[in-house]
ROLODREN-711521 format. One record per residue (C-alpha): residue number from 1; x, y, z. Coordinates in steps of 0.02 Angstrom, whole numbers, plus 32768, in hexadecimal, padded with zeros to 4 digits. Example, Ala and Ser with C-alpha at 12.3 -4.5 7.8 and 13.67 -1.06 7.14 Angstrom:
<pos = 1	xx = 8267	yy = 7F1F	zz = 8186>
<pos = 2	xx = 82AC	yy = 7FCB	zz = 8165>
//
This chain:
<pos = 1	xx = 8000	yy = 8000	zz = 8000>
<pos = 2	xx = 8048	yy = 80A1	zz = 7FC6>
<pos = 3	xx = 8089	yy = 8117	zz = 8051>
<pos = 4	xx = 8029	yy = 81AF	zz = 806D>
<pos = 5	xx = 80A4	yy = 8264	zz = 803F>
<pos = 6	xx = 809A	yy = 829B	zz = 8103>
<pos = 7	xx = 80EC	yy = 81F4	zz = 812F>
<pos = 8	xx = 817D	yy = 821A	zz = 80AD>
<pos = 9	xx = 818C	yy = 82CF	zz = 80E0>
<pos = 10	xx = 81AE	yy = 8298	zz = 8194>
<pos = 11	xx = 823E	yy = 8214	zz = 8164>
<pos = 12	xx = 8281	yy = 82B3	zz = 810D>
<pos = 13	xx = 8277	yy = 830D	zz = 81C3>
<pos = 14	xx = 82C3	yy = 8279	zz = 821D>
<pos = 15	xx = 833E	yy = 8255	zz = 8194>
<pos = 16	xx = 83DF	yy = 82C8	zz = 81EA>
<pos = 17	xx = 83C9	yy = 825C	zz = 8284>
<pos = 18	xx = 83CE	yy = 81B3	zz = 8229>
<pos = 19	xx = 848E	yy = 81AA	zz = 8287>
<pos = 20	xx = 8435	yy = 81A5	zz = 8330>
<pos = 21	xx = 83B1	yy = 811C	zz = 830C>
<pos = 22	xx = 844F	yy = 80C1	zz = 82AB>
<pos = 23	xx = 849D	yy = 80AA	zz = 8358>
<pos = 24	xx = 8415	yy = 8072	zz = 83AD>
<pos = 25	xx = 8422	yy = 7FC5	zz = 836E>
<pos = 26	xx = 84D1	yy = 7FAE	zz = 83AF>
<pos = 27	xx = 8472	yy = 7F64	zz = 8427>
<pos = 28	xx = 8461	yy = 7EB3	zz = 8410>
<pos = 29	xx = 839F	yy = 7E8C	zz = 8434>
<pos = 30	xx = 8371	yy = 7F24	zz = 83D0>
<pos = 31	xx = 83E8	yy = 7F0B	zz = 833B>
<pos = 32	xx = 83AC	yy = 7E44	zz = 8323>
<pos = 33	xx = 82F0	yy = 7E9E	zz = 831B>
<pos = 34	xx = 831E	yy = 7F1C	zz = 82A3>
<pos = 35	xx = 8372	yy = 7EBF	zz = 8240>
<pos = 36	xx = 82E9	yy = 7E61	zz = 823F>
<pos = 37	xx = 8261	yy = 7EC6	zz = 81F7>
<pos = 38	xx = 82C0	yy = 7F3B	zz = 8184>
<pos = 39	xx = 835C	yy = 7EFC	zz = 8147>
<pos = 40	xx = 8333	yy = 7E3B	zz = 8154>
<pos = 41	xx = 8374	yy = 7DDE	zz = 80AD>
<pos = 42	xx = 83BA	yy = 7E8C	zz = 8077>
<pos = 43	xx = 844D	yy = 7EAA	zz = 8015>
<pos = 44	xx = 84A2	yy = 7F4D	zz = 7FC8>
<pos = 45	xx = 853B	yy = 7F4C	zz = 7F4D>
<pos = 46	xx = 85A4	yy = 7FE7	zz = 7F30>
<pos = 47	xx = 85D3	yy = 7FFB	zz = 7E66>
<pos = 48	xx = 865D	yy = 8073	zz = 7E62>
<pos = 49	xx = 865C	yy = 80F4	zz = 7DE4>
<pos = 50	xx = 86B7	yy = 80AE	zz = 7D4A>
<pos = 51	xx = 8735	yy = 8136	zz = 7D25>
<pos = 52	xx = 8777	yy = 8102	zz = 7DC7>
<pos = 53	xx = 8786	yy = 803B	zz = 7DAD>
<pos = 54	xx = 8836	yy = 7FF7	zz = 7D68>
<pos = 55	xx = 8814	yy = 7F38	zz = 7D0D>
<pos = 56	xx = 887F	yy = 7EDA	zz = 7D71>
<pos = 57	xx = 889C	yy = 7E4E	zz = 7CDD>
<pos = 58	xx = 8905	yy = 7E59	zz = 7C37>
<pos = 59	xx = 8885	yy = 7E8B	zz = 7BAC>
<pos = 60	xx = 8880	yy = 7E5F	zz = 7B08>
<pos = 61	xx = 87D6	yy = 7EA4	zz = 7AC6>
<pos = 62	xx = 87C4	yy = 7F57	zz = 7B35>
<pos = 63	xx = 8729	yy = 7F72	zz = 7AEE>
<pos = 64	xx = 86E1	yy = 7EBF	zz = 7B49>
<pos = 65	xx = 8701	yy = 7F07	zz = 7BEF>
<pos = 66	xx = 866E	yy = 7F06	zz = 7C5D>
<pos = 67	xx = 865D	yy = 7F99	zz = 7CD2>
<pos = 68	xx = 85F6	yy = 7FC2	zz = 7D6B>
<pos = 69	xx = 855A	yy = 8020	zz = 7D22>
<pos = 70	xx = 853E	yy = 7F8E	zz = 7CBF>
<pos = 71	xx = 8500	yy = 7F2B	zz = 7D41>
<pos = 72	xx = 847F	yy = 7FB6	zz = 7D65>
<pos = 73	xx = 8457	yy = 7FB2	zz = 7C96>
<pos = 74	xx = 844F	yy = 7EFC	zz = 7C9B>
<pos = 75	xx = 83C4	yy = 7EF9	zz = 7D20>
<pos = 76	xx = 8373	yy = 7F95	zz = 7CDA>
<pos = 77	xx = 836A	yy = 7F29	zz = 7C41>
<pos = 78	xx = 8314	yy = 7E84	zz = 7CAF>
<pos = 79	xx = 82A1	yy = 7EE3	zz = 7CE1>
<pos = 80	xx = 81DA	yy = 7EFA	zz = 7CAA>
<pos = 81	xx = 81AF	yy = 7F75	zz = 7D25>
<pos = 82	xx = 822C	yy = 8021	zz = 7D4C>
<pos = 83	xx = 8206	yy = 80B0	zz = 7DD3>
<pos = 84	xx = 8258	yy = 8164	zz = 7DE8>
<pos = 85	xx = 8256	yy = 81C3	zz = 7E65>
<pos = 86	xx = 8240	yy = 8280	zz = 7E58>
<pos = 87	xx = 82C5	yy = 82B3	zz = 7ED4>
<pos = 88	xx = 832D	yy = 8257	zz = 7F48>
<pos = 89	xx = 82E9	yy = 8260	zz = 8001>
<pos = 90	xx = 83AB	yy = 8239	zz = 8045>
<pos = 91	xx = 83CF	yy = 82EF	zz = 7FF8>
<pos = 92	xx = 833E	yy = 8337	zz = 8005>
<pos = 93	xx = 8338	yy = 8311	zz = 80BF>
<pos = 94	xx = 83DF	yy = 8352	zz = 80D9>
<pos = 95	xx = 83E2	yy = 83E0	zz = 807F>
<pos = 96	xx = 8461	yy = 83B0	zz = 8015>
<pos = 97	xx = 84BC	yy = 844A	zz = 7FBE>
<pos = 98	xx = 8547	yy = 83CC	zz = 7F62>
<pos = 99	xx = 84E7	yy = 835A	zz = 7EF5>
<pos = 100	xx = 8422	yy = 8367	zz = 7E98>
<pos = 101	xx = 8382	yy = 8353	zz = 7F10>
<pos = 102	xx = 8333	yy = 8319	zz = 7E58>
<pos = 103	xx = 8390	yy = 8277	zz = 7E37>
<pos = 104	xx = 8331	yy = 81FD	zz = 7E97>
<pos = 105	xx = 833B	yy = 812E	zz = 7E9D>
<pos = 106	xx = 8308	yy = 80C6	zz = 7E2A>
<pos = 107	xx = 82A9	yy = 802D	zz = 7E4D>
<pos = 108	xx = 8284	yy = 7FA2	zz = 7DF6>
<pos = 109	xx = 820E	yy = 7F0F	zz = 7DF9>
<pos = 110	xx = 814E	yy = 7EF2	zz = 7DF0>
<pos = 111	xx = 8135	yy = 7F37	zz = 7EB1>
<pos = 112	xx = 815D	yy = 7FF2	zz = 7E5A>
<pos = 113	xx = 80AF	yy = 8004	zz = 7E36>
<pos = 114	xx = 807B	yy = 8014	zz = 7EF5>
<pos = 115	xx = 80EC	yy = 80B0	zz = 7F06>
<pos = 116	xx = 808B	yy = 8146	zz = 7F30>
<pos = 117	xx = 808D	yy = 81AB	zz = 7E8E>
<pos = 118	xx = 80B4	yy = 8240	zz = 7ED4>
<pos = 119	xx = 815B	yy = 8215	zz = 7EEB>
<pos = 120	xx = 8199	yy = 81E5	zz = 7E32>
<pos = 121	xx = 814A	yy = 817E	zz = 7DA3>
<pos = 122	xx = 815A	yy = 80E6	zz = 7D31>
<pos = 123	xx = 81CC	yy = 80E7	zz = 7CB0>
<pos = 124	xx = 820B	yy = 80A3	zz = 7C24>
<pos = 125	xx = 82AA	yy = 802C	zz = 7C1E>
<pos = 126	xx = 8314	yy = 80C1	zz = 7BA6>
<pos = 127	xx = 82C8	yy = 8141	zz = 7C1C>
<pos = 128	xx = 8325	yy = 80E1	zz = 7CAC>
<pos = 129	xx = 83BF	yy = 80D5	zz = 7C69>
<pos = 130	xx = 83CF	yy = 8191	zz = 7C3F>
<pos = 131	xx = 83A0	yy = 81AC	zz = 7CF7>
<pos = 132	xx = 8421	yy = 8150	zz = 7D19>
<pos = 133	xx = 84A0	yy = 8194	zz = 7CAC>
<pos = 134	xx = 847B	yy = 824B	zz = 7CE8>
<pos = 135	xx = 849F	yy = 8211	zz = 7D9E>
<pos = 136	xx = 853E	yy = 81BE	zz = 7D66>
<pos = 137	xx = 856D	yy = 8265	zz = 7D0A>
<pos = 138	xx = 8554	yy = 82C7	zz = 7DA7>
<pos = 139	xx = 85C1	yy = 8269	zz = 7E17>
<pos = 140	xx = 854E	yy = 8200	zz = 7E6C>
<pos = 141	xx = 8572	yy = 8149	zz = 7EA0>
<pos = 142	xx = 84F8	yy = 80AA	zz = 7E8E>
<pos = 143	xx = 84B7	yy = 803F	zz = 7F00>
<pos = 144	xx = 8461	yy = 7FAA	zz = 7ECB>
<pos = 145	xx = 840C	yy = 7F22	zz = 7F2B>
<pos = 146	xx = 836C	yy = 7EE6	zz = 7F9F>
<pos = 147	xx = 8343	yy = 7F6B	zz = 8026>
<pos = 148	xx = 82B4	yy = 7F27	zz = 8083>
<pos = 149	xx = 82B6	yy = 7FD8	zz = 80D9>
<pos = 150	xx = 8281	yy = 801D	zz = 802E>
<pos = 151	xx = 81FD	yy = 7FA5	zz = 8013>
<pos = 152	xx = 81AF	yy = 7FE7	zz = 80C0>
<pos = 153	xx = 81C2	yy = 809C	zz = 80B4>
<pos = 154	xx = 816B	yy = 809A	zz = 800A>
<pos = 155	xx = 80E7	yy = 8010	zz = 8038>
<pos = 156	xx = 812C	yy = 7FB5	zz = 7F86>
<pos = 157	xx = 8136	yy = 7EFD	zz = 7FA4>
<pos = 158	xx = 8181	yy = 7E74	zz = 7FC6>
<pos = 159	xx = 8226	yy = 7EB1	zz = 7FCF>
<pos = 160	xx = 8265	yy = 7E0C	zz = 7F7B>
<pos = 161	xx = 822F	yy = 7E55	zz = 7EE3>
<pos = 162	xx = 8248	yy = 7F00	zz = 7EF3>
<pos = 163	xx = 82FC	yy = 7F30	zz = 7EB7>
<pos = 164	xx = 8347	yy = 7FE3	zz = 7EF4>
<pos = 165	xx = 83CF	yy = 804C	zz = 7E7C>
<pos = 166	xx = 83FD	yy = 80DB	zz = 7F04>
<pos = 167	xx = 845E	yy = 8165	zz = 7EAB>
<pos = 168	xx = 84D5	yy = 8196	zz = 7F4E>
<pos = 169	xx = 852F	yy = 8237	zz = 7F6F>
<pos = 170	xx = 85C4	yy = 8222	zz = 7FE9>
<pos = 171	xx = 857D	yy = 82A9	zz = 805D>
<pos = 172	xx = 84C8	yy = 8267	zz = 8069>
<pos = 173	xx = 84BB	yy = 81B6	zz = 805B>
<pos = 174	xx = 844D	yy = 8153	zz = 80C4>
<pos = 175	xx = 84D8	yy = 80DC	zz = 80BB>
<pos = 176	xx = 8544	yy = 8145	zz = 8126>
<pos = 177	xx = 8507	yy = 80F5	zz = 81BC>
<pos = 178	xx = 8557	yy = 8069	zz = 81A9>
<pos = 179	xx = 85D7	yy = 807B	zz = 8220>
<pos = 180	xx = 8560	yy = 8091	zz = 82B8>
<pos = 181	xx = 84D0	yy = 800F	zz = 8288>
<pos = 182	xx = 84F5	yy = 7F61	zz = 82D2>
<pos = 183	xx = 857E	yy = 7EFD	zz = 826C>
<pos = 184	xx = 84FE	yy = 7E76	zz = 8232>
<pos = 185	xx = 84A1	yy = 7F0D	zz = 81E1>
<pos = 186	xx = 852D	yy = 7F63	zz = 81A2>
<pos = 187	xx = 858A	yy = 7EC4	zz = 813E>
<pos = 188	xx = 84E7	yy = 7EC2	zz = 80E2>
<pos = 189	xx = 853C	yy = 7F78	zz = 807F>
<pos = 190	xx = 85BF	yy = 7F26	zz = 8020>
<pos = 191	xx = 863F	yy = 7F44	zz = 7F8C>
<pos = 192	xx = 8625	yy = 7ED7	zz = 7EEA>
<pos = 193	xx = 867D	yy = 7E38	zz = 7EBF>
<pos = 194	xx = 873E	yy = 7E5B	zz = 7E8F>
<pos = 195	xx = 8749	yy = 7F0F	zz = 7EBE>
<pos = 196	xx = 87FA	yy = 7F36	zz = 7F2F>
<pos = 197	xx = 8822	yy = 7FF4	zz = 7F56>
<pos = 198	xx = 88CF	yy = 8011	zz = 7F7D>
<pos = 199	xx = 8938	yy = 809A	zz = 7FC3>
<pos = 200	xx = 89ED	yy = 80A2	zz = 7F6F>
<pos = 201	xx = 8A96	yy = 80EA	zz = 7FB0>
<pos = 202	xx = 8A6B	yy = 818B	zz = 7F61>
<pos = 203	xx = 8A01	yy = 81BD	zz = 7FDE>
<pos = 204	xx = 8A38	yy = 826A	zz = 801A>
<pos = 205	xx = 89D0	yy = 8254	zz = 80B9>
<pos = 206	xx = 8950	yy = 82E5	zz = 808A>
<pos = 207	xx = 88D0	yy = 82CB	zz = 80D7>
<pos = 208	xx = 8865	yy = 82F4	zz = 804D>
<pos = 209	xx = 880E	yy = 825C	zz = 803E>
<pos = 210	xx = 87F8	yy = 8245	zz = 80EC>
<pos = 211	xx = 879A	yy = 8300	zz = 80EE>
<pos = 212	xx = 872E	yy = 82D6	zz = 8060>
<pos = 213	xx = 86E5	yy = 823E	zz = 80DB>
<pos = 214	xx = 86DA	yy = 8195	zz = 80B4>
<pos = 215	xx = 8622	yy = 8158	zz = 80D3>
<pos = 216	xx = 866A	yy = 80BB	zz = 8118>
<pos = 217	xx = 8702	yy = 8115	zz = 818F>
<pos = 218	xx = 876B	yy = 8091	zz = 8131>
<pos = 219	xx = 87F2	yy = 8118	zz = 8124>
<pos = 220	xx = 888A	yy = 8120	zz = 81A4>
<pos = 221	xx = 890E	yy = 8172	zz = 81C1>
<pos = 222	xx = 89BA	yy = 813D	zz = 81FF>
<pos = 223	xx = 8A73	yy = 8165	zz = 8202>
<pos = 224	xx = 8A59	yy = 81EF	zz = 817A>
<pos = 225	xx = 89F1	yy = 8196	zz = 8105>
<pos = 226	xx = 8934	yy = 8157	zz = 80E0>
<pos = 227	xx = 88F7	yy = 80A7	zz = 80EB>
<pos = 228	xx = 885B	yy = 802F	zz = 80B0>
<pos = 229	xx = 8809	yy = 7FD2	zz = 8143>
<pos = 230	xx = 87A4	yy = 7F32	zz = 8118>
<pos = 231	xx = 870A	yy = 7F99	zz = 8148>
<pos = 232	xx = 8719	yy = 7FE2	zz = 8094>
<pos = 233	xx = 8682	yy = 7FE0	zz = 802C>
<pos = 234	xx = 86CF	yy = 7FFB	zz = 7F80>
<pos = 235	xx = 866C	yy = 8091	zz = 7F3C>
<pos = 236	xx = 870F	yy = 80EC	zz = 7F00>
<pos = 237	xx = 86F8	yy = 8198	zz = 7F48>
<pos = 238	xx = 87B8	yy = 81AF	zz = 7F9E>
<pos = 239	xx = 87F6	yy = 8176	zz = 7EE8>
<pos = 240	xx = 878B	yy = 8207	zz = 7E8A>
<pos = 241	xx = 87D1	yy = 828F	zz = 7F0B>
<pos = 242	xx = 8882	yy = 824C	zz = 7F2E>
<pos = 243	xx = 88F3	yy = 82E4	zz = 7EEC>
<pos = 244	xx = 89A7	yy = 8271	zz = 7ED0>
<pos = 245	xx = 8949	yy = 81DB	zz = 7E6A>
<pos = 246	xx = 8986	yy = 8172	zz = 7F07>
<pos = 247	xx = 88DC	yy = 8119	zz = 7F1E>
<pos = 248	xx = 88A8	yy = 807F	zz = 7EAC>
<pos = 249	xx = 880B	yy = 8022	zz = 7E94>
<pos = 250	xx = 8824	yy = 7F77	zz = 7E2D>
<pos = 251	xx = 879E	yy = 7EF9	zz = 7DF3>
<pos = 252	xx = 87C9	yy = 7E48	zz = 7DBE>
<pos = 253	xx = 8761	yy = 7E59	zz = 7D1D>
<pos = 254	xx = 86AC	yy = 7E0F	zz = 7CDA>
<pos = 255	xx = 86A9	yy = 7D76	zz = 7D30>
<pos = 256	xx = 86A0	yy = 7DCF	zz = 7DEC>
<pos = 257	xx = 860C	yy = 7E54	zz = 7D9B>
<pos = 258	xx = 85B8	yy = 7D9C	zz = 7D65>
<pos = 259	xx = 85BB	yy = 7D60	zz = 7E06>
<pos = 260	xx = 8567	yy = 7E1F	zz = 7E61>
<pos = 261	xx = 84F9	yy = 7E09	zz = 7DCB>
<pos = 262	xx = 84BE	yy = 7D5A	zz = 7E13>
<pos = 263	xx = 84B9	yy = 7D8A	zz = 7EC4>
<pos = 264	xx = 8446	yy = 7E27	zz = 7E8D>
<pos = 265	xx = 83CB	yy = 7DA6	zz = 7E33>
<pos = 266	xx = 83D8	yy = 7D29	zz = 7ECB>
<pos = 267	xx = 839E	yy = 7DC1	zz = 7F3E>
<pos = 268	xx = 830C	yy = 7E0A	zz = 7EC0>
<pos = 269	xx = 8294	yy = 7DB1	zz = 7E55>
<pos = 270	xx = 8268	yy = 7E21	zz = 7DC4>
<pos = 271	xx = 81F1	yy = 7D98	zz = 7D82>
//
């Protein structure tokens, strides 16, 4: 059942203290219930923007490389059913003055046509990919996945076939609570298959990365340089912004996007 607007516009209001309610299930009896009823099942890949991703594997054909957007194209082209959103409510309810309030999610899958229609519309498979492209072009980051939370906020189910393409700015993210929900929550925000970012010796020890803010805090620094934790999340941000060239994202090559591409499809039916 769609959501009525004054339920939206009051996730908008509670959206800058989504860090506070993100802590609260550090505690173990509320995290297992929250987990639970909204993220239950979920999972969330990172696709790094492809100017940013090095092949990690001799090529002979450069023009057969797949590269990260095309796993959002390929499931843009699965599905029957595609949903934009006007604005996005992440921006919107921060008030963010980096990135557009008008590039929304897309979602995909037959449960689209229970969102409120006040919020976006249904659209056609080219007019998703454009959307798409336009976010890409304006330096936003995709997210693709099952978020049962989506499902619920929207009233659009069954989440198991309801897939969510989040277009993410580094500032407003939803995702950027990861690092105070409870760990069983958090794993569910991953990096796809094969991705590796790497700091090299010419790190200068700026700092510039670590000011720009990695969603994930997988940034450290120590004895005069920056460093990768395993907490990483591979959406490539630190490499766009790194001044000396110094940081590195690698992926193995087509195989590893296969295998995200299968995991995606194991998570969402799109019939």
């Amino acid at each position: 059942m769609a959501r009525p607007m004054w339920f939206v516009e009051l996730l908008k209001r509670l959206y800058p203290s989504r860090q506070f309610f993100a802590k609260l299930t550090r505690f173990p009896p509320l995290g297992k219930v929250v987990d639970f009823f909204l993220f239950r099942g979920d999972e969330m890949f990172f696709l790094p923007r492809d100017q940013t991703v090095e092949i990690n594997i001799p090529l002979e054909n450069p023009e057969s490389v797949v590269l990260p957007y095309q796993v959002v194209e390929h499931f843009i082209h699965e599905a029957d059913h595609h949903w934009i959103m006007d604005g996005c409510i992440c921006r919107q309810g921060d008030d963010c003055q980096r990135y557009p309030h008008d590039l929304g999610c897309i979602f995909l899958g037959e449960p689209v046509q229970e969102i409120n229609s006040k919020l976006g519309r249904l659209v056609t498979k080219e007019e998703a990919l454009e959307h798409a492209r336009r976010c890409r072009e304006a330096g936003l980051v995709h997210t693709i996945g099952r978020n049962r939370l989506d499902a619920i906020w929207m009233g659009a189910g069954p989440s198991d076939e309801l897939m969510t393409i989040c277009n993410c700015c580094p500032c407003c993210c939803l995702w950027g609570i990861v690092t105070n929900l409870h760990p069983e929550i958090g794993e569910k925000i991953t990096a796809i298959d094969g991705v590796q970012v790497r700091v090299n010796l010419t790190c200068s020890g700026c700092g510039i990365c670590l000011e720009e803010g990695c969603f994930a805090d997988a940034l450290k620094y120590e004895n005069g340089q920056v460093y990768i934790t395993e907490d990483c999340r591979g959406c490539g941000r630190c490499v766009e912004v790194c001044p000396e060239g110094a940081i590195h994202l690698t992926m193995n090559g087509k195989a590893d996007l296969e295998e995200t591409i299968r995991r995606i499809s194991d998570l969402v039916d799109l019939g």
